[in-house]
ZADRENTOR-407961 format. One record per residue (C-alpha): residue in three letters; x, y, z. Coordinates in steps of 0.001 Angstrom, whole numbers, padded with zeros to 6 digits, always signed. Layout:
<lumkes>
ALAXYZ...
</lumkes>
This chain:
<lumkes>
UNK+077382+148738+011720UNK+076665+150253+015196UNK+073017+150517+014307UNK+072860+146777+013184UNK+074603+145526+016850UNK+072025+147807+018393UNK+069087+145782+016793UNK+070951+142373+017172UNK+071445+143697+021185UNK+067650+145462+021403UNK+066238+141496+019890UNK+068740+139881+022545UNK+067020+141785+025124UNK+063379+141100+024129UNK+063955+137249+023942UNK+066178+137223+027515UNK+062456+138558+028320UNK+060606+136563+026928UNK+058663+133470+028227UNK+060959+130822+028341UNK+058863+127868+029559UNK+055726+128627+027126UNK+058371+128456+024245UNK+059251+125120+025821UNK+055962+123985+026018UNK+055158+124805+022177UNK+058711+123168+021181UNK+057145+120690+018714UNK+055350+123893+016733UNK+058115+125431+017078UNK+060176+123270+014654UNK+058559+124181+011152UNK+059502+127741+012165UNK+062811+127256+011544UNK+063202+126782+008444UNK+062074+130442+008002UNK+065156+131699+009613UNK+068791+132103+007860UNK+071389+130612+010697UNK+073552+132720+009639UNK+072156+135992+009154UNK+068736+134922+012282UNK+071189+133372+014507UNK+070170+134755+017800UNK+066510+134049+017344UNK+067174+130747+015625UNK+069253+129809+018601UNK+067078+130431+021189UNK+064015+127865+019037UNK+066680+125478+019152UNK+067674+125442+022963UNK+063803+125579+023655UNK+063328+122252+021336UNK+066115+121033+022949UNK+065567+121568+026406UNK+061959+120745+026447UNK+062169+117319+028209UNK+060742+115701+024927UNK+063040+112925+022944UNK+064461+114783+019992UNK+063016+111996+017999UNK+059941+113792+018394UNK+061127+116317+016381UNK+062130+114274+013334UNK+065380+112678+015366UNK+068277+112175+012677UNK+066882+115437+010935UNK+066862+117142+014445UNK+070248+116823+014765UNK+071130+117557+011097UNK+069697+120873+011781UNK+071588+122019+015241UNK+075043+120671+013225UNK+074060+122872+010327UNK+073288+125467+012381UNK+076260+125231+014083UNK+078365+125721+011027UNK+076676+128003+009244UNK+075816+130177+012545UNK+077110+134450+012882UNK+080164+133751+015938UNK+078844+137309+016870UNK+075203+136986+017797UNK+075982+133302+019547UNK+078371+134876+021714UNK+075887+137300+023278UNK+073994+133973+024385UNK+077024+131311+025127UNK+074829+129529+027717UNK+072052+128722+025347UNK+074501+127443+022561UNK+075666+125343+025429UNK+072490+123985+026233UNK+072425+122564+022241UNK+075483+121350+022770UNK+075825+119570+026220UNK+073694+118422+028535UNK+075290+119170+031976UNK+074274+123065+031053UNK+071134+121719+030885UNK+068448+121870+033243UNK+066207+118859+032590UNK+068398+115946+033374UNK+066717+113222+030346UNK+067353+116415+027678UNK+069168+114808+024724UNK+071536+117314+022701UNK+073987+116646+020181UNK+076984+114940+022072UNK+074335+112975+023965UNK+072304+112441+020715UNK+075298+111358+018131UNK+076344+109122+021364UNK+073148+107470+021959UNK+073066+106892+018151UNK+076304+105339+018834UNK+078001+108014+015988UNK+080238+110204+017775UNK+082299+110994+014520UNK+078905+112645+013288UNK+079333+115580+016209UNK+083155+116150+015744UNK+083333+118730+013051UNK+078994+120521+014250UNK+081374+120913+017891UNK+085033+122009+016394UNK+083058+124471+014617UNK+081442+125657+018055UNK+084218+125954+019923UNK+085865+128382+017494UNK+082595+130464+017399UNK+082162+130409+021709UNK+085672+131535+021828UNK+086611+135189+022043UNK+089803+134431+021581UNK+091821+131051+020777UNK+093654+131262+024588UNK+090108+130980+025818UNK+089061+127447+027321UNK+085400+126917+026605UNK+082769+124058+028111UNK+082907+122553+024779UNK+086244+121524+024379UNK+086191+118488+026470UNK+083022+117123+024980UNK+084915+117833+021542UNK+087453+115925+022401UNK+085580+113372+023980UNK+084123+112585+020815UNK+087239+112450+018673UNK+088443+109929+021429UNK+084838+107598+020916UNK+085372+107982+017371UNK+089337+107393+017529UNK+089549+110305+015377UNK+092916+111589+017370UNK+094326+113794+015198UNK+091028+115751+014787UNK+091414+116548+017983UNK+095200+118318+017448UNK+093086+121562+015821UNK+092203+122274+019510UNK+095019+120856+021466UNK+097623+122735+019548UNK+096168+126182+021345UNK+098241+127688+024536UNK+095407+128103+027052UNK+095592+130247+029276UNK+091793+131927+029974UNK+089814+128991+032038UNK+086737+129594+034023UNK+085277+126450+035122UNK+087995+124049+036974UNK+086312+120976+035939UNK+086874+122101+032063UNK+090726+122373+032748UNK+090761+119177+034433UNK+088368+117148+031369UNK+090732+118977+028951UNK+093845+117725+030260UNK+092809+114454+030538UNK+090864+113638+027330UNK+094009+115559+025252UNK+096337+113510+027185UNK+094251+110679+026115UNK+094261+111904+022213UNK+098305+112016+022746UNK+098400+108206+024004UNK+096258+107426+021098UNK+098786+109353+019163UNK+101826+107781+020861UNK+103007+111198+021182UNK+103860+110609+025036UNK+105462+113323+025277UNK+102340+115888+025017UNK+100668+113584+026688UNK+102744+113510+030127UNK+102620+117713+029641UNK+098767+117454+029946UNK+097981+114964+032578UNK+100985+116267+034708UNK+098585+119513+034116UNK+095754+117492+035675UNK+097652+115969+038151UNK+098937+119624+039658UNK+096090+121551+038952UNK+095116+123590+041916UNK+092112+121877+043648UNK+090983+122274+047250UNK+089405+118256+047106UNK+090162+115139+045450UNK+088374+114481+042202UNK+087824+111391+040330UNK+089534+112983+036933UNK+093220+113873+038673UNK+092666+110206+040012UNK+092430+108858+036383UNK+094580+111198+034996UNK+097758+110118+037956UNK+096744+106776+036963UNK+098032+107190+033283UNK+100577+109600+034406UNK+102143+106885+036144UNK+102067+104753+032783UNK+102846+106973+030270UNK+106269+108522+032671UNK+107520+104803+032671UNK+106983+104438+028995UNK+108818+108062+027841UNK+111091+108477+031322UNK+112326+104933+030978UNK+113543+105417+027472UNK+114724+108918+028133UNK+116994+107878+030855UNK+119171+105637+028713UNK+119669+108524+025890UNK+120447+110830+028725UNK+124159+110530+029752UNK+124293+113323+032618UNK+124738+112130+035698UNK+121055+113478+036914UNK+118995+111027+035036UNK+114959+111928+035283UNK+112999+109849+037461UNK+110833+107316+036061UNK+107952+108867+037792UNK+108748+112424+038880UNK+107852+113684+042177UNK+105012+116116+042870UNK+106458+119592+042435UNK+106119+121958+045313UNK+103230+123566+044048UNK+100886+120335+043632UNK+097776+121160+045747UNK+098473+119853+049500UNK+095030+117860+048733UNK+096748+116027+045789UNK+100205+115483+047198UNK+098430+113455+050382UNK+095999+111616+048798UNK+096650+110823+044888UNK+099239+108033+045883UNK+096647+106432+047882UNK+094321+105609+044952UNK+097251+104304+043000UNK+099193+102010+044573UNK+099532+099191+042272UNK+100376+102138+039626UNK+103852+102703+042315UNK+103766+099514+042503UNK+104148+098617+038984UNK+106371+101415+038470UNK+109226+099436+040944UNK+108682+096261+039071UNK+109428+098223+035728UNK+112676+100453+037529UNK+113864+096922+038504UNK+114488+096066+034872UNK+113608+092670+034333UNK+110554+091950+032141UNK+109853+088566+033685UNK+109158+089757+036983UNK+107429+093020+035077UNK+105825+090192+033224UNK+104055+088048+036068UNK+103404+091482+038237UNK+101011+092707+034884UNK+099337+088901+034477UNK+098775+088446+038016UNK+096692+092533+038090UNK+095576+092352+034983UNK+091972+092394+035682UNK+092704+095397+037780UNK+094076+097073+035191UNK+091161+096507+032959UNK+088474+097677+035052UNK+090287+100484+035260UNK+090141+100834+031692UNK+094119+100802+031459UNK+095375+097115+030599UNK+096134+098180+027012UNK+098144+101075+028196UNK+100050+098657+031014UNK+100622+096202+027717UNK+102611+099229+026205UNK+104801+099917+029569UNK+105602+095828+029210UNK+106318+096447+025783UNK+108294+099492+026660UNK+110960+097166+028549UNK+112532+095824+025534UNK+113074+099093+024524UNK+114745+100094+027219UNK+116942+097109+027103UNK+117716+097658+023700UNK+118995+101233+024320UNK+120730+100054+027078UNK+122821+097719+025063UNK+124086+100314+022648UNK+125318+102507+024968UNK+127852+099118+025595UNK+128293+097530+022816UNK+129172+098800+019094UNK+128157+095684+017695UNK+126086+092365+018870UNK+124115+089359+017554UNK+120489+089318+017114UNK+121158+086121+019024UNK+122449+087425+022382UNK+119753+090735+022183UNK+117476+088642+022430UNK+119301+086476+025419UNK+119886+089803+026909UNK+116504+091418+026876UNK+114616+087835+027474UNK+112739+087692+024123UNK+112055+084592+022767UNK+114062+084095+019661UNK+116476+086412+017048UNK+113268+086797+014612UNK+111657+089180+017585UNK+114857+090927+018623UNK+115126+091381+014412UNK+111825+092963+014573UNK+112383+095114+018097UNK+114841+096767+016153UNK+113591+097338+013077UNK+110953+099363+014679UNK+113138+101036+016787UNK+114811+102180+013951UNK+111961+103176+012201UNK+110789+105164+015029UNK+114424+107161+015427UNK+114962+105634+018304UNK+118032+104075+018261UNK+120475+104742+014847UNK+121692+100810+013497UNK+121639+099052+011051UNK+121705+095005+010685UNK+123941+092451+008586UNK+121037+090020+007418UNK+124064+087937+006331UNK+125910+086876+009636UNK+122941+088276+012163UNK+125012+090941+013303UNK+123465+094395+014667UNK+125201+097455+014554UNK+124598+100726+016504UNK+125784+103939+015692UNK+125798+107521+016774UNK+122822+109892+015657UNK+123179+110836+012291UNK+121296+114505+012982UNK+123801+117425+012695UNK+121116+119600+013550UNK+121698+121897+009901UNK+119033+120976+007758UNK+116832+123425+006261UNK+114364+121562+007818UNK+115846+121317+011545UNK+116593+125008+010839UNK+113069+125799+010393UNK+111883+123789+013093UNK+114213+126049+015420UNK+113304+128930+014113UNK+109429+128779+014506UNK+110170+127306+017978UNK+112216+130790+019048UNK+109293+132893+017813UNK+106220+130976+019500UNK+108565+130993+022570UNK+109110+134409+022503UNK+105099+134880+021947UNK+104601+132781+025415UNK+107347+134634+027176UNK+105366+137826+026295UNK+102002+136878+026979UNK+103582+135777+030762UNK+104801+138641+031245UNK+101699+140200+030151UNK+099868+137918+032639UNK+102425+138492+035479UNK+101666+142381+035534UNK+098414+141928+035556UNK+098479+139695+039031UNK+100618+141803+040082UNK+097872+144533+040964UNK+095749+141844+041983UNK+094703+142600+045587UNK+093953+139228+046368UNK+096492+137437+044858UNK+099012+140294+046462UNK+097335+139291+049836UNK+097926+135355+049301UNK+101092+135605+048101UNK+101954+138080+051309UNK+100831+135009+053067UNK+102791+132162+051892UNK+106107+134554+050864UNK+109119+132307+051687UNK+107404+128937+050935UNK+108580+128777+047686UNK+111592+129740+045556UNK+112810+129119+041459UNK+113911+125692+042530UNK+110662+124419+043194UNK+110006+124680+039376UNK+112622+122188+038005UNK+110095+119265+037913UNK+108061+120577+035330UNK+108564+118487+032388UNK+109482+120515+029479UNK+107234+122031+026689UNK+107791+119843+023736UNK+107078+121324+020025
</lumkes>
């Protein structure tokens, strides 16, 4: 075995040394030569024909075009994770093109894009990401552009088998940040809004020393999805500290973010009063009157789910009055149009879990009632259980990362610095992990 990663390490060496640009130049000969090579067992030599025929500056269509592409997916699949991995950037450079040196380069996400077939890259880049990874904590540049693909193709739960990963080894900022906001994308699409406040509030507080446009975007639906979960959450909660409808920056936001995010968001605040107000006529005309605000920024169907959100929130609020109430006067009280829609609010609701009633067809009559869930299940019990042991897992992989900053010379001087700045109260904003 140690004789076989020599010779896969001696041929790595002898094509880092080789002439790059002639193979470049010879890209279209190139092509019958790999069907020679075994991408599984020739990996690292059939890699580096591929980034050449890639990278050449020719269209890929050159190169047989559909059958081009066939063969970096294939190769992609079928591909040794080992030998790729001594040579991440050039697997990169087959894969997307902002690794790329020559701008006009097409790839496979720019290919299956320009084809206008994104759901033909999805698995070729899942497949890729697990083989770039040493490790499934590890953050990679092709996890955005995977998930950027599910979201063109609206295949959202295809993008779960990377979402569902703690991440905690990043090196590129911009990755974090195009992760975050894409997956919190994939949740909306998902209605899970849940995950999908965890990630963008992720965007939103990364560290960043100047403003980019993707914590922009991602405040922007940050904003949206808070009012759609917070506003519902504050009528099931009955403590007197209620969450906010859009929580403030925590103490550790960036200085960068906290003075300047707000800025490029005001009618985002602003629609967040109209919605805290509580009445979805006023709600109503705010959305109409913006609405072509909202959808150049690519966010009116989004803002159509916070109006939509309102009647839920009215509906909750009305059980925690009344035990009992016509479909009549729900909808007088939440300002729908007739019974029939308050009939169907509520049927969905119910549907959804979220509220427990049920409703007399006969007289009209809605009842509410208190949530069934006694929390002893074997299912429920399961769901604990595996929720203990994968926190338990992140507890010790903190701990693990906390030592390991803590002989950090630079992050001992920093922290030496700003000592006294900050304390365990600081972290209370952080919305909580959901599972």
């Amino acid at each position: 075995m140690e004789s076989l990663e020599a010779l896969v390490a001696h041929i790595h060496s002898l094509l880092k040394q080789a002439d790059f640009d002639s193979l470049r130049a010879h890209a279209a000969t190139l092509v019958p030569f790999l069907a020679q090579l075994s991408p599984a067992t020739h990996s690292l030599g059939y890699l580096y024909l591929l980034e050449a025929c890639a990278t050449s500056g020719a269209n890929l269509t050159d190169f047989g075009g559909g059958d081009f592409l066939v063969t970096i997916a294939d190769f992609l699949t079928a591909c040794s994770a080992d030998q790729i991995r001594l040579a991440p950037d050039k697997c990169a450079c087959c894969l997307i093109s902002r690794s790329v040196p020559i701008a006009n380069a097409l790839v496979l996400k720019d290919q299956v894009m320009q084809l206008n077939v994104p759901i033909r890259g999805i698995a070729p880049l899942r497949a890729a990401v697990r083989k770039i990874q040493a490790s499934p904590e590890q953050l990679t540049t092709v996890h955005a552009d995977y998930l950027l693909l599910c979201l063109l193709a609206k295949q959202y739960k295809a993008g779960l088998s990377v979402l569902e990963d703690d991440i905690f080894d990043v090196d590129q900022p911009k990755d974090l940040f195009l992760y975050c906001y894409y997956g919190g994308m994939i949740y909306i699409g998902l209605k899970k809004f849940p995950k999908a406040l965890e990630l963008l509030h992720n965007a939103v507080t990364a560290p960043m020393s100047s403003l980019n446009a993707i914590a922009v975007e991602a405040y922007k639906k940050y904003i949206l999805v808070s009012l759609i979960q917070n506003g519902q959450a504050q009528n099931k909660n009955c403590a007197k500290r209620k969450p906010e409808l859009v929580p403030s920056f925590p103490k550790y936001t960036s200085a960068t973010a906290q003075r300047n995010l707000k800025n490029h968001a005001q009618i985002y605040l602003d629609l967040s009063t109209s919605y805290g107000n509580g009445r979805y006529t006023d709600l109503e005309t705010f959305v109409h009157s913006n609405s072509a605000i909202f959808q150049s920024h690519n966010n009116l169907g989004l803002v159509k789910q916070v109006l939509s959100s309102m009647y839920k929130r009215n509906i909750q609020r009305l059980t925690q009055t009344y035990l009992t109430l016509s479909l009549e006067d729900i909808a007088r009280s939440v300002q729908l149009d007739t019974p029939r829609d308050a009939e169907m609010h509520v049927l969905r609701m119910i549907e959804d879990g979220e509220i427990h009633a049920t409703i007399n067809q006969k007289d009209g009559m809605v009842s509410f009632h208190e949530d069934p869930e006694q929390y002893k299940s074997i299912e429920m019990v399961d769901h604990i259980d595996s929720s203990i042991q994968r926190l338990t897992a992140l507890s010790k992989k903190l701990v693990s990362i906390d030592e390991n900053m803590s002989c950090d010379p630079a992050y001992l001087m920093k922290t030496g610095r700003d000592r006294g700045r900050f304390d365990y109260d600081d972290f209370d904003t952080v919305p909580h992990k959901y599972f």
